[in-house]
C-alpha positions in Angstrom: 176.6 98.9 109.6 177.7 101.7 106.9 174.9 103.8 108.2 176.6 103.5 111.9 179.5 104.1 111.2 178.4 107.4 108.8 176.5 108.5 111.8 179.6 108.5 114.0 182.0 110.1 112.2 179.1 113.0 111.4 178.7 113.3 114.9 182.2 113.4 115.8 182.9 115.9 113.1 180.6 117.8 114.0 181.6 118.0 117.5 184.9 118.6 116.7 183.9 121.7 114.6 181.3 123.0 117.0 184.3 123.0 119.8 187.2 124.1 117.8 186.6 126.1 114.5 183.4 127.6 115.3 184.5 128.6 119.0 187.5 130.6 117.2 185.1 132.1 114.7 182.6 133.0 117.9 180.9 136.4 117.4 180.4 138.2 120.8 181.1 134.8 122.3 178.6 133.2 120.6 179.1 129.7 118.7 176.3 128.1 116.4 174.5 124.7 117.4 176.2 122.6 114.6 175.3 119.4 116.7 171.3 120.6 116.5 171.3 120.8 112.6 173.0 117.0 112.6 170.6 115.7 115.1 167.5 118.0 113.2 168.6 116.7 109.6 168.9 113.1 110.7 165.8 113.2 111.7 163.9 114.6 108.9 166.2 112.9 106.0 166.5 109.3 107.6 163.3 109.1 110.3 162.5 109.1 113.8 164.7 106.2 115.0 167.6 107.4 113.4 167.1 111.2 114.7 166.9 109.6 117.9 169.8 107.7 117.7 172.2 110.9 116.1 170.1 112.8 119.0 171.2 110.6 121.6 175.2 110.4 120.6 175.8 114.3 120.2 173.8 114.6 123.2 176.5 112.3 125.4 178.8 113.8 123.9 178.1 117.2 125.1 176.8 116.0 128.3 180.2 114.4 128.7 182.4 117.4 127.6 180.6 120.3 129.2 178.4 119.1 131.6 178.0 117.4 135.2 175.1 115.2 134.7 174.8 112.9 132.2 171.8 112.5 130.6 170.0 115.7 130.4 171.7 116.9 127.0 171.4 113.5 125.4 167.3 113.5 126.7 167.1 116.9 125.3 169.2 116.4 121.6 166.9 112.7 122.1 163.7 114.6 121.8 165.2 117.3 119.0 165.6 114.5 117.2 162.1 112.7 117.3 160.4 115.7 117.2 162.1 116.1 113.5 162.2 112.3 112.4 157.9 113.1 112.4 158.6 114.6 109.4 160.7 112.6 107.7 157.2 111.8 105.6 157.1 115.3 104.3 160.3 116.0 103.4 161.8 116.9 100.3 165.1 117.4 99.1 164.4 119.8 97.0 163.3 122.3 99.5 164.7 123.9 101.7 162.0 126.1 103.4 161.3 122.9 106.1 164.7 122.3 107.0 165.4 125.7 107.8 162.4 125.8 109.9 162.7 122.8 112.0 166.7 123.8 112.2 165.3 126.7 113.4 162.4 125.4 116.1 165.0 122.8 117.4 167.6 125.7 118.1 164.7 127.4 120.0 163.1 124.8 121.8 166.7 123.9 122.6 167.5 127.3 124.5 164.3 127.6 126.0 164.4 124.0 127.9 168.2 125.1 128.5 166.7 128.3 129.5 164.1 127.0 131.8 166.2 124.1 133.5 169.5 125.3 133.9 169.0 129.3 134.3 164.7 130.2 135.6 164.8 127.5 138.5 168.0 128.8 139.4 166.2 132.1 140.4 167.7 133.8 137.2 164.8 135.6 136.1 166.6 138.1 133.2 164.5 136.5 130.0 164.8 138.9 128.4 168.4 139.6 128.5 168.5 136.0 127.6 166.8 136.1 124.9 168.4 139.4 123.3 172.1 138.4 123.7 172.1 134.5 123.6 168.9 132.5 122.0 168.2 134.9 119.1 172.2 135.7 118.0 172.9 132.1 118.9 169.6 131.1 116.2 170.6 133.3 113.6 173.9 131.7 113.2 172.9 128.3 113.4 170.7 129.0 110.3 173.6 130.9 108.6 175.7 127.8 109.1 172.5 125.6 108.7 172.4 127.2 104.9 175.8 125.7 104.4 175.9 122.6 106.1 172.6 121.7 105.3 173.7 121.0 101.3 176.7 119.1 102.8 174.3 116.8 104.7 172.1 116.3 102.2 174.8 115.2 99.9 176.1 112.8 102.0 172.6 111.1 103.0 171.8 110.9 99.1 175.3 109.1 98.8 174.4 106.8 101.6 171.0 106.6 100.0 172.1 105.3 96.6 174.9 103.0 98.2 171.8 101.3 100.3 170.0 100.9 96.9 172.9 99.1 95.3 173.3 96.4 97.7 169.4 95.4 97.5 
């Protein structure tokens, strides 16, 4: 039950501070992916399942917020988070070298199905453009905030982690 509720209120914080603090610190309109390096850490730090399940939430949360359908964010932050929870076997604390890169590959697979489902079969053919002023400015940040937040995470799963321990 204590992981649940932990998992919600990172999700919700992190929501909150992706729509409010990070839109007003938005360079060239840009805003980094804070609900991608949850849903990307949970999944490496905890496993598949609970990727998923941190995938799924931020997911409806954006697809209820900014979005007309529901369902395609949550699939999409679902998948981040699997993708990621496949490591969880390889992961070590310790480093940060694999974090950093699967931050990084879930911000770019990200933008590219957002890319390719919301922007190509709309006849908007300008990759490039996309690419140059929104995927790669919109990557870099999300791994400068990763390099913050990411230390915070794993501080707060260790916590969780010992707290678990204690109770067996």
């Amino acid at each position: 039950m204590k992981k649940v509720i932990t998992a919600v209120l990172l999700i919700l914080i992190s929501f909150v501070l992706q729509c409010t603090v990070f839109r007003a610190l938005a360079v060239q309109g840009i805003v980094p992916n804070v609900l991608i390096i949850l849903t990307a850490c949970s999944g490496f730090m905890q496993g598949d399942r609970y990727g998923v399940f941190v995938g799924f939430f931020c997911g409806l949360l954006m697809d209820l917020f900014f979005f007309e359908i529901i369902g395609f964010y949550s699939l999409l932050y679902m998948y981040i988070g699997y993708m990621n929870g496949l490591f969880h076997n390889i992961f070590y604390p310790d480093d940060i070298k694999l974090p950093l890169i699967m931050i990084t590959l879930s911000d770019l697979l990200y933008s590219m199905v957002v890319y390719v489902l919301l922007f190509l079969l709309r006849s908007r053919f300008d990759f490039g453009y996309y690419l140059l002023n929104i995927i790669l400015p919109e990557l870099v940040y999300t791994i400068l905030v990763a390099v913050i937040v990411y230390p915070l995470l794993l501080l707060i799963m260790d916590l969780f982690r010992r707290a678990e321990k204690k109770e067996e």
